[in-house]
C-alpha positions as CSV (number, residue, x, y, z in Angstrom):
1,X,-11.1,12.5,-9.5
2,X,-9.6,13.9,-5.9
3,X,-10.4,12.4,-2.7
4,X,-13.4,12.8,-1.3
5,X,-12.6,15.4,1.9
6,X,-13.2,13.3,5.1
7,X,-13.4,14.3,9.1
8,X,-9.7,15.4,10.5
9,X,-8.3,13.5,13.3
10,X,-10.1,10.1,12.9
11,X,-6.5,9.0,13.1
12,X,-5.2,11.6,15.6
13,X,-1.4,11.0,16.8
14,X,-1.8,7.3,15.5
15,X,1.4,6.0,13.5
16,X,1.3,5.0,10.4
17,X,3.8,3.0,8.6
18,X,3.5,3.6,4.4
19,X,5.7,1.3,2.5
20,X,6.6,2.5,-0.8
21,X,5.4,5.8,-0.1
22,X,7.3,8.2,-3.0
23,X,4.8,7.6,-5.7
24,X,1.5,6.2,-6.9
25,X,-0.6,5.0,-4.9
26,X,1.0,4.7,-1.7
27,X,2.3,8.5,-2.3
28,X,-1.7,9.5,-2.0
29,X,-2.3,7.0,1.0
30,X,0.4,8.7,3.1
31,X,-1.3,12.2,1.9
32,X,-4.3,10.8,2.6
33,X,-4.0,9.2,5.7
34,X,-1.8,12.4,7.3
35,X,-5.0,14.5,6.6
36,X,-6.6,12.3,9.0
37,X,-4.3,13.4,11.7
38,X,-2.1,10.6,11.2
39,X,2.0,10.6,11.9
40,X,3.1,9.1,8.9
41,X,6.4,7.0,7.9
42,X,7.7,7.5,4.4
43,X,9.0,4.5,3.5
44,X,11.0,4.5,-0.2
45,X,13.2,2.4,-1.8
46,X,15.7,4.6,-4.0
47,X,14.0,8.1,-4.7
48,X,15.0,10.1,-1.6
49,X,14.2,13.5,-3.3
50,X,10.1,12.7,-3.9
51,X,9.9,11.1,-0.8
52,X,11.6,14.2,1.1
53,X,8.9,16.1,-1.1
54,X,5.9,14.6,0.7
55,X,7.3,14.7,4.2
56,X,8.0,18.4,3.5
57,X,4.2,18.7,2.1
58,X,2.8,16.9,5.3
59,X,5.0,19.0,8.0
60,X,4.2,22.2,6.3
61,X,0.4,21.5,6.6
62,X,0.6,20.6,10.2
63,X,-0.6,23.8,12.9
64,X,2.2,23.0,15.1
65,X,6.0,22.4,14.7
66,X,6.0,18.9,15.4
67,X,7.3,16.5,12.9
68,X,3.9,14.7,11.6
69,X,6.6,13.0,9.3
70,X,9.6,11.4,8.2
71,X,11.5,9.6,5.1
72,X,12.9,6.1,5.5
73,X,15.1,4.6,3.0
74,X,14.5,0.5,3.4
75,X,14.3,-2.5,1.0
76,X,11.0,-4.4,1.9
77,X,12.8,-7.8,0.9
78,X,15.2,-7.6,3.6
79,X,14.4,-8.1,7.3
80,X,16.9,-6.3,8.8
81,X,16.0,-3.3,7.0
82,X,11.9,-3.8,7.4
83,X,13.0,-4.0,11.4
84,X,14.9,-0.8,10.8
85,X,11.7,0.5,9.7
86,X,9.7,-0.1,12.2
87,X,12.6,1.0,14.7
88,X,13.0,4.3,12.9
89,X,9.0,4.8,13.6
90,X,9.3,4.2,17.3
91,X,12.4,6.3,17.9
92,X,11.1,9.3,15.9
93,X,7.5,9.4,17.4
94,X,8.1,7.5,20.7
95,X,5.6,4.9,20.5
96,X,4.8,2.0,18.2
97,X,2.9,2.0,15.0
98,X,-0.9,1.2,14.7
99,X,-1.2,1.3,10.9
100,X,1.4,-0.6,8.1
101,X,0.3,0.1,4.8
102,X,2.2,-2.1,2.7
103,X,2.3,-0.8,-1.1
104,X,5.3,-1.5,-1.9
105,X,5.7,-3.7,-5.4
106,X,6.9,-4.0,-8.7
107,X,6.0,-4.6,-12.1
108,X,7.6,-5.5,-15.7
109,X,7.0,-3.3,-18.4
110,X,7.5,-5.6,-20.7
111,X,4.4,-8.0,-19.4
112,X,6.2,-11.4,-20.5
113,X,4.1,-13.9,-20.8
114,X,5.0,-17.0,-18.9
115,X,6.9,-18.7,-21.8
116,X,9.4,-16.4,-22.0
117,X,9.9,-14.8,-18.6
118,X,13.1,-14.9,-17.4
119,X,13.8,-16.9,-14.2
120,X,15.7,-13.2,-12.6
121,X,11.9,-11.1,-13.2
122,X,10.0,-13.9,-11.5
123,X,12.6,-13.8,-8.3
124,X,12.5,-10.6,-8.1
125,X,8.7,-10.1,-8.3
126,X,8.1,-12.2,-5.7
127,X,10.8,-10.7,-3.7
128,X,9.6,-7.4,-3.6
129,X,5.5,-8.5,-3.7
130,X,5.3,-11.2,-1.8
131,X,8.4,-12.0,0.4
132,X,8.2,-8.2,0.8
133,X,4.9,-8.1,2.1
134,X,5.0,-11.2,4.5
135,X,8.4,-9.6,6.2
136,X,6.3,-6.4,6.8
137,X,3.1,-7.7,7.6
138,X,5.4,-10.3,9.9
139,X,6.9,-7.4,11.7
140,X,3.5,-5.7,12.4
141,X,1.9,-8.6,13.6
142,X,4.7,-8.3,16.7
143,X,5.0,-4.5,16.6
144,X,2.2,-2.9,16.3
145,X,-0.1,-1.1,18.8
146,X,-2.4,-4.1,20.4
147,X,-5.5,-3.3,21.9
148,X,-7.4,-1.4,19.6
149,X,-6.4,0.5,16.4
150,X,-4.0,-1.9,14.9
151,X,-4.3,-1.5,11.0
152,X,-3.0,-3.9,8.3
153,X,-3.9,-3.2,4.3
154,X,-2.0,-4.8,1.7
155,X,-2.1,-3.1,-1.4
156,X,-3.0,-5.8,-4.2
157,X,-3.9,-6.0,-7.4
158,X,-7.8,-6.7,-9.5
159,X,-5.5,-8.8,-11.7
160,X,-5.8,-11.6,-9.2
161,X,-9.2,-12.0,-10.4
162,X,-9.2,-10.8,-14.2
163,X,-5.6,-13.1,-15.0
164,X,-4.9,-10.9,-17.9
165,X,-2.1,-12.3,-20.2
166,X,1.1,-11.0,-19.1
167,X,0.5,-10.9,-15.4
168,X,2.0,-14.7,-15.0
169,X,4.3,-13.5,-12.0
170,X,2.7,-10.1,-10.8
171,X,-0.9,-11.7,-10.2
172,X,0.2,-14.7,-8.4
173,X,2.8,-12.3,-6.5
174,X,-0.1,-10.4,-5.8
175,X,-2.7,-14.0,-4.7
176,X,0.1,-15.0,-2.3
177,X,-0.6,-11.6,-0.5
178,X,-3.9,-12.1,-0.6
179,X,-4.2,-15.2,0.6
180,X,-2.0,-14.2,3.7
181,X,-4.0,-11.3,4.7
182,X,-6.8,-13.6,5.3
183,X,-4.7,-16.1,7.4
184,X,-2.9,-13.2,9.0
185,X,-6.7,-11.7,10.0
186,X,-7.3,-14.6,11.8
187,X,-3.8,-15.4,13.8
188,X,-4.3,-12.2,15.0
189,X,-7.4,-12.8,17.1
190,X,-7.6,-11.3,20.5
191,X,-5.0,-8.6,19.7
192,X,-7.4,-5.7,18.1
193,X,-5.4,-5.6,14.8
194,X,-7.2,-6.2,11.6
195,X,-6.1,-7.3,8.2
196,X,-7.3,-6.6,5.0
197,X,-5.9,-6.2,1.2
198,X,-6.9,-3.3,-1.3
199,X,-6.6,-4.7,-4.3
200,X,-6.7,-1.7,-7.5
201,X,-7.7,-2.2,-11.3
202,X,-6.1,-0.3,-13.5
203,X,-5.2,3.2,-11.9
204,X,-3.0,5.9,-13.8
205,X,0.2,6.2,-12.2
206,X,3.7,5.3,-13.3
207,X,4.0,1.5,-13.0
208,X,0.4,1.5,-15.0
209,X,1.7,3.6,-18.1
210,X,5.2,2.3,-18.2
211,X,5.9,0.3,-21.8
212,X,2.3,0.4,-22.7
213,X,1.0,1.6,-25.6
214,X,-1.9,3.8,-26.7
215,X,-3.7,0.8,-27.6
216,X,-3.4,-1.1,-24.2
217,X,-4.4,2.1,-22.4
218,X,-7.5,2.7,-24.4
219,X,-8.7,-1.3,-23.8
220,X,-8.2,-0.3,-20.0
221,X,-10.5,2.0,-20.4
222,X,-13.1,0.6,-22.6
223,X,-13.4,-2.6,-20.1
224,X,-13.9,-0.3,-17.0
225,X,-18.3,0.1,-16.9
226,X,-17.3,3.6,-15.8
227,X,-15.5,4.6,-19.0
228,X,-12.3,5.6,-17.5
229,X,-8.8,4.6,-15.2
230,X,-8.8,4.5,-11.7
231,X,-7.0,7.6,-10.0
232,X,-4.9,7.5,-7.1
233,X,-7.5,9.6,-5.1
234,X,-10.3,6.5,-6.0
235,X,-8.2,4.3,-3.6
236,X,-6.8,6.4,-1.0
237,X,-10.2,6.9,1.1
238,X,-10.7,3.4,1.8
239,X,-7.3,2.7,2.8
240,X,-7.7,5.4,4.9
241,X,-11.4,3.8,5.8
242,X,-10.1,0.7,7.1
243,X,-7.4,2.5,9.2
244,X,-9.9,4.4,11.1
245,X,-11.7,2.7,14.2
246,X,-15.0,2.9,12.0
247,X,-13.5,0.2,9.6
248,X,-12.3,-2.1,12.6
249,X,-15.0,-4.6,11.4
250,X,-13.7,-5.1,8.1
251,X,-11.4,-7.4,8.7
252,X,-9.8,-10.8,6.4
253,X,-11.5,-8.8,3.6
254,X,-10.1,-8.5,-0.2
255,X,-11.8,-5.3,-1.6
256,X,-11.4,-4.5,-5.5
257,X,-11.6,-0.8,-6.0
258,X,-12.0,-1.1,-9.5
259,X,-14.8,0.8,-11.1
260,X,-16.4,-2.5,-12.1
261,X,-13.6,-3.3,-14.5
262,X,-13.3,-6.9,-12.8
């Protein structure tokens, strides 16, 4: 189903940081949250042509000729390049970010169970999902706006609390996260910025379909009360909730945007 249409401008001129921003999910939160009236940072790990896509979609929507935003290539498991990031956001827009919306992660195909996972697919899980996110959420809790408007959201994952089979790296990837938004909520106290973690069931994008068969899909959707996958535009809107100043008090929260399928 699309987005629900929502008020423009409840994120007026506000920055917003979007980490793996060229597909999925995070492709429809940087949509999303640029139809608020948010400047956006497209932040993308290889795929410079879909990312240059969505910039180009954003600008050519705006009424003015400002930039509303840009593409930035950076590898969320390396500091220097998360500081880049946040650098390239203040140089192109002249002022820090108030919104990181980290949704960068990764995923086997191949759902090894535990037994036979390869040491190489658990490093680089974690790297990715969880070093990843505690170097971006690190660099927001110093960087971004204080006072009032300060947005954290972790994208997560429903399988923290299902544990499906085959999800022996990805979920706990995914717990760590968790578990540090609600930490991170709290260190932050007296500086205006909230954290929180969206945490998806099944939604049909890429990572969801890749290696799976008909089978799998079909038990996806069977389990979900609601008799169908998530959809990108399902999740988008409260991202985009908890970035505006109406969801300020929300804050240390894990919400499952799931359709009941947890």
């Amino acid at each position: 189903m699309a987005a629900a249409s929502a008020p423009q401008n409840q994120l007026s001129d506000r920055v917003a940081i979007v980490t793996g921003a060229s597909r999925g999910i995070g492709r429809a939160v940087a949509l999303h949250l640029a139809s608020l009236g948010a400047r956006v940072v497209i932040n993308y790990a290889s795929n410079a042509a879909l990312a240059d896509s969505i910039a180009a979609q954003i600008n050519s929507a705006a009424k003015s000729d400002n930039v509303r935003a840009i593409t930035v290539q950076a590898d969320v498991s390396n500091p220097d390049q998360v500081k880049s990031l946040f650098d390239a956001a203040e140089s192109a827009f002249g002022a820090p970010a108030h919104i990181l919306v980290n949704s960068a992660g990764v995923l086997d195909s191949k759902l090894p169970s535990i037994a036979d996972m390869p040491l190489e697919e658990f490093d680089r899980t974690f790297s990715i999902n969880a070093r990843g996110a505690f170097l971006c959420c690190r660099e927001a809790a110093n960087r971004l706006k204080r006072g009032g408007g300060g947005r954290i959201v972790c994208l997560t994952t429903s399988v923290v609390a299902s544990l499906k089979v085959g999800y022996g790296a990805y979920a706990p990837s995914k717990a760590a996260v968790e578990t540090m938004v609600k930490i991170l909520a709290k260190e932050l106290k007296g500086t205006g910025i909230t954290a929180n973690a969206v945490a998806p069931g099944p939604v049909a994008t890429e990572m969801f379909f890749a290696g799976k068969t008909e089978e799998a899909i079909k038990k996806a959707v069977d389990d979900c009360p609601l008799g169908r996958l998530g959809e990108t535009g399902d999740v988008a809107p409260l991202v985009g909730f908890l970035a505006t100043d109406a969801g300020e008090w929300v804050n240390g929260q894990v919400i499952r945007v799931n359709g009941g399928y947890v």
